[in-house]
VEXDO-833760 format. One record per residue (C-alpha): x, y, z. Coordinates in steps of 0.05 Angstrom, whole numbers, padded with zeros to 5 digits, always signed. Each point is the difference from the previous one (the first is absolute). Layout:
N
XYZ ...
//
This chain:
153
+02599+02064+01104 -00026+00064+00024 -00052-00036+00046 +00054-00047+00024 +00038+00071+00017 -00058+00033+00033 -00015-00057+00047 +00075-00010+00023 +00005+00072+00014 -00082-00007+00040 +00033-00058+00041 +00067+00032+00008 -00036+00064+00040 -00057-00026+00033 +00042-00069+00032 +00037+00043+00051 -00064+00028+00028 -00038-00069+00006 +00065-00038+00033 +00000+00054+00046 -00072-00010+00014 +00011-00059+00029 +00003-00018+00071 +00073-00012+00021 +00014-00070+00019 -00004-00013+00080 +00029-00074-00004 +00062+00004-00037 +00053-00043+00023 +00059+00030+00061 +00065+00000-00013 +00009-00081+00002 -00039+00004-00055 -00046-00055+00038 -00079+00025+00011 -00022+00058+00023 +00025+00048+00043 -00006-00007+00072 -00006+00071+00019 -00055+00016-00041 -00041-00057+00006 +00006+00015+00074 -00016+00070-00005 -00058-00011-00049 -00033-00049+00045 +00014+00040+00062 -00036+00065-00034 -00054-00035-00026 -00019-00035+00069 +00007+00073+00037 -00051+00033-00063 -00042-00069+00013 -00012+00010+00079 -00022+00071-00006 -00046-00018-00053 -00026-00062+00040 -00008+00050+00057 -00038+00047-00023 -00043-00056-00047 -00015-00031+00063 -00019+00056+00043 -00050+00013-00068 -00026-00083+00002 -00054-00039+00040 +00070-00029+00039 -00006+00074+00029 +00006-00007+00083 +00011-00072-00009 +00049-00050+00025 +00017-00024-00063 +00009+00082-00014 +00064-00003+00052 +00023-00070-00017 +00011+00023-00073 +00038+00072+00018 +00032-00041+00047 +00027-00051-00050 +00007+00056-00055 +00048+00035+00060 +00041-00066+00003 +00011-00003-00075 +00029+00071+00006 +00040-00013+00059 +00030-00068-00033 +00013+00041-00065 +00036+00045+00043 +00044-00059+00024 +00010-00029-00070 +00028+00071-00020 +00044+00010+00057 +00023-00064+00003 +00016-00007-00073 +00030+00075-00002 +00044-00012+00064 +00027-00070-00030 -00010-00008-00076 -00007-00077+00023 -00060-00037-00026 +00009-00054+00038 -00007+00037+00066 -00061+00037-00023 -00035-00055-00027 -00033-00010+00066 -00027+00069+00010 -00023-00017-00080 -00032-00052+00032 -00033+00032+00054 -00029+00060-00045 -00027-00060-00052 -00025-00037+00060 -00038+00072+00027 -00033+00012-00066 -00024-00069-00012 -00044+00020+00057 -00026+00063-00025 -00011-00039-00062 -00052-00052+00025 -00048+00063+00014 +00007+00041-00059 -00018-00061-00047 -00065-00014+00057 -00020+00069+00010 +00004+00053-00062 +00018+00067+00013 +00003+00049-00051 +00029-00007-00057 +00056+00052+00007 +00022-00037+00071 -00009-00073-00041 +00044+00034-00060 +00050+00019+00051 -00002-00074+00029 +00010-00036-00063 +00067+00052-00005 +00022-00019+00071 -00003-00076-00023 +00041+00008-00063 +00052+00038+00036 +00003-00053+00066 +00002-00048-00070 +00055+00036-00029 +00031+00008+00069 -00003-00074+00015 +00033-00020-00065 +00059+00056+00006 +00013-00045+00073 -00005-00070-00043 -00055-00013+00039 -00068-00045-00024 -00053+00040-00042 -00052+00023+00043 -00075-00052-00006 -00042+00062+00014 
//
């Protein structure tokens, strides 16, 4: 009985420190109670593509792409997924209406399928490839919020 005791008491104090441990939840359902919210899937993705092109620009300037076409093409494209994210955020703050900013959705998805076809043919380092594989969940996660297909990377 005693051991019983002791162990309820060991789980009673050390629970609260391990749920808190835990990272909070980033997909929990909006106020509809239908999947996750909007706002933070947008601002997720948005913040991870922003961390992703200064990592990709200062990878590259560190690569043997250094002074090369490809070089610009990529910071280029990278710049675009920004700008689009930047759209997607505006639009969906200024209207709360996924069906008018499933096309700027669209256009962001569209953008870093691009960027995508290099990273998988030329390997940067890993950090930069860690932050891509980030960027493609969250254009996932973004792309199911807007109901639209699952991204074939």
């Amino acid at each position: 009985m005693k051991k019983y005791l002791w162990t309820t008491i060991a789980v009673a104090l050390l629970l609260p420190g391990i749920l808190a441990a835990q990272p909070p939840r980033r997909d929990y359902p909006p106020r509809g109670g239908r999947g996750p919210d909007i706002s933070r899937v947008v601002a997720d993705c948005e913040e991870r593509t922003n961390q992703f092109r200064v990592s990709l620009r200062a990878a590259l300037d560190r690569s043997a792409l250094n002074g090369t076409r490809r070089e610009d093409q990529l910071n280029v494209d990278a710049e675009r997924l920004e700008r689009s994210m930047n759209r997607v955020r505006e639009a969906w703050n200024r209207e709360r209406d996924p069906g008018r900013t499933r096309s700027f959705v669209s256009d962001a998805i569209a953008v870093g399928q691009d960027i995508n076809r290099t990273m998988v043919r030329r390997r940067l380092n890993p950090d930069v490839q860690r932050q891509w594989d980030a960027v493609r969940g969250e254009l996932n996660r973004l792309a199911e919020a807007f109901e639209l297909p699952r991204i074939r990377w």
